[in-house]
N, C-alpha and C positions, 0 to 999 in steps of 0.2 A: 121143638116138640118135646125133647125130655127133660128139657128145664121145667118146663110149662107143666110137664104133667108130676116132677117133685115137688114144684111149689103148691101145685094145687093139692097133693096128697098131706103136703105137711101143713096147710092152711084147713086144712078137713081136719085135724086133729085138735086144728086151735076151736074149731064149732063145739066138740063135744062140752057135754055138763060137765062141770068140774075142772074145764080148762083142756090142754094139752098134757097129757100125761107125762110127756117128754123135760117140761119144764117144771124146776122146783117150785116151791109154794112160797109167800113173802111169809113177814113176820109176823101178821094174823093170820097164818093158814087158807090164806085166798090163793088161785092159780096166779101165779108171774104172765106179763104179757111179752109179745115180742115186738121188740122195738124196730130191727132189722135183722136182715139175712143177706148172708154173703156165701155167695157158691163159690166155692176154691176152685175144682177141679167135679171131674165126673165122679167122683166117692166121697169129699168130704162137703159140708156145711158150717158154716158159724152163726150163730146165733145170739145177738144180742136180745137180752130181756131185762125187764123190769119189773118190779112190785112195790109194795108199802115197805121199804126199811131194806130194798134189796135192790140190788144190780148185778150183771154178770154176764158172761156171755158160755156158751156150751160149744163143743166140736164135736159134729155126731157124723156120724159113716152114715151113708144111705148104698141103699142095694136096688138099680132102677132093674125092673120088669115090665115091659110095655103091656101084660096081661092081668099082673094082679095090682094091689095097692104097693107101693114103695115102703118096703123094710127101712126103717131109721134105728139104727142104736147109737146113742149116746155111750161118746169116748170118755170127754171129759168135760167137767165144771168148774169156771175160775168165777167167784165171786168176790167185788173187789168192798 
């Protein structure tokens, strides 16, 4: 149930205009997609993305709350 409801909050963010905020832009300024996600543990994520001219993956902390939307912050960016 709280996998389900981080994937679903971080898939809500891939809906918005403009892409997911969380993920960088390729090399026309378009939003990166996500190719995969791999949940490590209860606090961190990995994310694999892609774009036009870009690859990479990010390691973001998540903060679950069964009441509100799930806080993500991005740790870090390795673009390879």
């Amino acid at each position: 149930v709280v996998m389900a409801k981080v994937v679903k909050d971080f898939t809500t963010l891939n809906q918005q205009d403009g892409g997911n905020p969380l993920l960088p832009v390729d090399t026309n300024g378009n939003s990166t997609k996500v190719n995969k996600m791999s949940v490590l543990n209860h606090k961190w994520l990995i994310i694999d993305f892609f774009g036009e001219g870009i690859v990479g993956e990010l390691i973001i902390m998540y903060e679950y709350n069964p009441d509100t939307t799930t806080k993500f912050t991005v740790l870090d960016t390795v673009i390879y």
